[in-house]
C-alpha positions as MATLAB code, in Angstrom:
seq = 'XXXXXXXXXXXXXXXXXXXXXXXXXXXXXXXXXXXXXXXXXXXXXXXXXXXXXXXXXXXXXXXXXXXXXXXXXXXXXXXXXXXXXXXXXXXXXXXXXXXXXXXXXXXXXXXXXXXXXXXXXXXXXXXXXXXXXXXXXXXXXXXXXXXXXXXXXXXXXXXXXXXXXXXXXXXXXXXXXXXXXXXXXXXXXXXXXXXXXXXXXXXXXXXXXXXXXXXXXXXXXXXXXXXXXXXXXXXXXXXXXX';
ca = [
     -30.273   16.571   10.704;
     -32.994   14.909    8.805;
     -31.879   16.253    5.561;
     -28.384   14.585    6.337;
     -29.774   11.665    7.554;
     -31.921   11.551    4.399;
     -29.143   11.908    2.021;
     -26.863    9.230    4.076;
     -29.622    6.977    3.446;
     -29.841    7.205   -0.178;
     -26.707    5.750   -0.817;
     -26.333    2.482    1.217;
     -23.922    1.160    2.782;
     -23.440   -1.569    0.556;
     -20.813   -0.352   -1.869;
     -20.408   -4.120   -2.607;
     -23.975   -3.189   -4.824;
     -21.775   -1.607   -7.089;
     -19.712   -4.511   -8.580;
     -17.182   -4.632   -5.999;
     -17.334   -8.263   -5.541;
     -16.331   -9.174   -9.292;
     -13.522   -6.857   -9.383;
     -11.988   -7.569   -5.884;
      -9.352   -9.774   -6.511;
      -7.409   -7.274   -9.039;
      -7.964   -4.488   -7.148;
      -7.514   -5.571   -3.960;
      -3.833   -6.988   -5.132;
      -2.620   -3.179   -6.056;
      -3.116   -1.605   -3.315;
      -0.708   -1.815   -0.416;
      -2.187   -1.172    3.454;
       1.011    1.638    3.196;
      -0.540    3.717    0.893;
      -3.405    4.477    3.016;
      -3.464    7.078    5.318;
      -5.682    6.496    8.358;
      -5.340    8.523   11.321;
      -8.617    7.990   12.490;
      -8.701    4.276   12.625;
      -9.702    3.695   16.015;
     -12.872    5.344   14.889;
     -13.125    3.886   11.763;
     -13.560    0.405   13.368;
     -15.712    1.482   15.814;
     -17.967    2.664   12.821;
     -17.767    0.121   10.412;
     -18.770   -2.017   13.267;
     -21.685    0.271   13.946;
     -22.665   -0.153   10.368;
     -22.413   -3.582    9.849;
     -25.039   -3.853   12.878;
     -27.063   -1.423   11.548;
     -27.150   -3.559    8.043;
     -27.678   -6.562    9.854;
     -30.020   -6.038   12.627;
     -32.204   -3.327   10.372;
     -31.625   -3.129    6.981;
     -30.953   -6.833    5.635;
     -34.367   -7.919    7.480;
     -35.911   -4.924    6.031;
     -34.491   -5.567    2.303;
     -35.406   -9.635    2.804;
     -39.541   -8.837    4.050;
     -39.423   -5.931    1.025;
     -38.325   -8.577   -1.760;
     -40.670  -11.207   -0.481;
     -43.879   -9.037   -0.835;
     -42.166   -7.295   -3.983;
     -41.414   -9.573   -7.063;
     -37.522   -8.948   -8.836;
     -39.005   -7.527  -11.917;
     -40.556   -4.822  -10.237;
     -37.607   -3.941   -7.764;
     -35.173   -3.859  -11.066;
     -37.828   -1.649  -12.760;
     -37.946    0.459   -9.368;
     -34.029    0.550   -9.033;
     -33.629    2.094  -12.764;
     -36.390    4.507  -12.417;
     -34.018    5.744   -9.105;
     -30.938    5.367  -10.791;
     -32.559    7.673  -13.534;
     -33.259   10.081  -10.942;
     -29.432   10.216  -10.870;
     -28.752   11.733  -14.681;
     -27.723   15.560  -13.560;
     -24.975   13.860  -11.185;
     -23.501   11.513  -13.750;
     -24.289   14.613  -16.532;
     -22.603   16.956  -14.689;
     -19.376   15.031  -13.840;
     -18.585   13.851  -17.050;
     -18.601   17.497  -18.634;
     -16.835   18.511  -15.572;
     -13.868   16.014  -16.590;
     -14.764   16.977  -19.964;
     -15.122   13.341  -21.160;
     -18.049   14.855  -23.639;
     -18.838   11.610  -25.670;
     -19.740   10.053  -22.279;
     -21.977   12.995  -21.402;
     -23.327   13.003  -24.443;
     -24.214    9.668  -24.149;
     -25.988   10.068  -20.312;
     -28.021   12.465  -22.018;
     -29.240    9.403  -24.801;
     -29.826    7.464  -21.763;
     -31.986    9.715  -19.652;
     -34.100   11.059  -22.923;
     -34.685    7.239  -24.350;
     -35.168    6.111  -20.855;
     -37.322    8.590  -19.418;
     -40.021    8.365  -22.755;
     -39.484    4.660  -24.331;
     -38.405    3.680  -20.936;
     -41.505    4.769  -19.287;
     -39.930    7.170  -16.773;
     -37.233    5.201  -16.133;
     -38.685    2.154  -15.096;
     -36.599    0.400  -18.042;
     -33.550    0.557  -18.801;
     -34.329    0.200  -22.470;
     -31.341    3.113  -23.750;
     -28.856   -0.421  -21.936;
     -31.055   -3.679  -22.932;
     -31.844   -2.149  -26.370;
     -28.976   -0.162  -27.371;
     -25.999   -1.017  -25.095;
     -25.739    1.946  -23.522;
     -24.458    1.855  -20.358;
     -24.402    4.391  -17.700;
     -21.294    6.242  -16.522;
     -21.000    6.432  -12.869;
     -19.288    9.936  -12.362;
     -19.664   11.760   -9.322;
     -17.975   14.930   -7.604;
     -15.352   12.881   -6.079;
     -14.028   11.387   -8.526;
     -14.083   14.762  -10.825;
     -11.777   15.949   -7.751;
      -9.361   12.607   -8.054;
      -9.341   13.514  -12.036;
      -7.789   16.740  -10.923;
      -5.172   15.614   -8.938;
      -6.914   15.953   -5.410;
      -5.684   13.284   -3.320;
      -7.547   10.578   -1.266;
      -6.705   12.280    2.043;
      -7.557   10.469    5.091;
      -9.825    7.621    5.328;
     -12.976    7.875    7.538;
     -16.039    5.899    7.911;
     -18.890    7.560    7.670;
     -22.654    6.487   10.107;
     -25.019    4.231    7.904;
     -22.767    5.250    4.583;
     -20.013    3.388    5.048;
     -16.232    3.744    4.144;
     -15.266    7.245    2.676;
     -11.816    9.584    2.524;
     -11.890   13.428    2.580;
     -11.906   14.060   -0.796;
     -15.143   11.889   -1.070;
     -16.473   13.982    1.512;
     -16.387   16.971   -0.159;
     -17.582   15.099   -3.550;
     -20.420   14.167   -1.369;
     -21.760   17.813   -0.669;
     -21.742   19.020   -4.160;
     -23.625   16.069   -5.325;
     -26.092   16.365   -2.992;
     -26.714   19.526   -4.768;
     -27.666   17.608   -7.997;
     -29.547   14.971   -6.729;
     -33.311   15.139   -7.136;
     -33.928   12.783   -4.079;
     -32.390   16.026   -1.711;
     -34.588   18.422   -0.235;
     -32.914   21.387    0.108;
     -34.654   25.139    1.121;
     -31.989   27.226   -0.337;
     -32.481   25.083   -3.749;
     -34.355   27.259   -6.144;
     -36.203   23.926   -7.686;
     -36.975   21.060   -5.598;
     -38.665   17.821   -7.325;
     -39.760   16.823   -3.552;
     -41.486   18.814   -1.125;
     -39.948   18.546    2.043;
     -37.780   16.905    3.846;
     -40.112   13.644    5.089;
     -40.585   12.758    1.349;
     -37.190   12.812    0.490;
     -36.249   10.509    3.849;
     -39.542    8.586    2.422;
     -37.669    8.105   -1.124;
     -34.528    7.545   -0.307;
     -35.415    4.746    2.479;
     -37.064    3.376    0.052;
     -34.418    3.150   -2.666;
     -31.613    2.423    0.054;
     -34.278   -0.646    1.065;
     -34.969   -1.707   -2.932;
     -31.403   -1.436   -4.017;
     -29.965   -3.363   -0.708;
     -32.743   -6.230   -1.667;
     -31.188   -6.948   -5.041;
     -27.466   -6.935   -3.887;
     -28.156   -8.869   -0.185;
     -25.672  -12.033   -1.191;
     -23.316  -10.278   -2.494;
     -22.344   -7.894    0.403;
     -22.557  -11.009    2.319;
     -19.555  -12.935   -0.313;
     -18.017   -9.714    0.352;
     -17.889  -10.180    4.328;
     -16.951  -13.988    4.115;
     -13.327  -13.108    2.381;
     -12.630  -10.541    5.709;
     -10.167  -12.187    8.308;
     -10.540   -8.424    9.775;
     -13.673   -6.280    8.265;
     -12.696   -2.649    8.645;
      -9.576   -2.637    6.977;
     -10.967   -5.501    4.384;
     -13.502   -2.650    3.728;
     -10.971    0.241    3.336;
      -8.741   -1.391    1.448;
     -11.687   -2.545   -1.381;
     -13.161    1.078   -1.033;
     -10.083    2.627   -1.673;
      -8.526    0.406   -4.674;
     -12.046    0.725   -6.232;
     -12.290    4.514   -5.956;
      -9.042    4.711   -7.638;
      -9.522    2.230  -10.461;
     -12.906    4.570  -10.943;
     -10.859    7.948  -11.034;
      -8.431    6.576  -13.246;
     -10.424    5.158  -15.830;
];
């Protein structure tokens, strides 16, 4: 339970961190509320609810007393060194949709980042040589394929999600250095209470650099579960298809 927990954690709830915001309005506009298929809606609701109580009764005052003992520059230098972390997920899903330049080019990012970049603390392979990083994971490799959305569901502290994602989610859990996991020949963490300890704390860093705009996100919602699925959905699709 504390492994899942742990891995929950490490990817926020706040999808809005990932540029949602500035791409809402064209995204938002192709995708019709028919298209989605949500039988568990009733739950969904309940959830996102759940979640957006969670964020703001836990996490927001969390990320706000973080960022006023930690200055920006060292919460952006703590964010890439995490996001660098992430190189065997992004690595692994671009050869697996055989898009080989990009792979290539995660592979320039993690080497000149992880030496010039002093372990990832800069993102020197981006500011220096415009290389920016492909965000490929297993769920979208799937929605290459032709594997459908499925049905929509929301998951605790993670946010929206479909069944496909699901399943995307498992395997890259897998990859991810931030999981403990016994059965995992190499482990870059211990146990299980440092990886919780690591991905709290990159859940907590990342959400303290992206506070406003989940909040611009929220004040657009006349009704914020299906506001939610509908961006989550549009977005994962302009991702797979791209």
């Amino acid at each position: 339970m504390r492994l899942f927990l742990a891995y929950l954690l490490s990817f926020s709830l706040l999808f809005a961190a990932q540029n949602v915001t500035e791409e809402f309005d064209a995204e938002f506009n192709n995708t019709s509320n028919e298209t989605l298929f949500d039988p568990l809606s009733s739950y969904n609701e309940a959830m996102t609810t759940f979640n957006d109580s969670f964020y703001e009764y836990a996490l927001k005052p969390l990320a706000e007393g973080y960022a006023y003992l930690v200055p920006k520059m060292a919460r952006n230098g703590i964010a890439n060194f995490f996001d660098n972390l992430l190189f065997p997920i992004r690595f692994t899903n671009t050869l697996l949709q055989m898009k080989f330049t990009d792979a290539f080019e995660e592979t320039e990012r993690f080497v000149i980042n992880s030496t010039m970049g002093i372990v990832g603390f800069n993102d020197l392979a981006n500011s220096e040589l415009g290389l920016k990083p492909h965000d490929e994971d297993l769920g979208q490799t799937l929605g290459h394929y032709g594997v459908g959305n499925g049905f929509h569901i929301v998951l605790p502290f993670l946010g929206p999600s479909n069944a496909r994602d699901v399943v995307g989610l498992a395997g890259d859990m897998w990859l991810n250095p931030l999981s403990y996991i016994e059965a995992r020949h190499a482990n870059l963490l211990k146990n299980q209470e440092q990886s919780l300890g690591a991905v709290a704390l990159s859940t907590i860093n990342k959400t303290s650099l992206h506070v406003k705009e989940y909040e611009e996100l929220k004040k657009d919602a006349i009704e914020l579960y299906p506001f939610l699925r509908n961006v989550y959905e549009s977005r994962r699709d302009k991702l797979i298809h791209e």
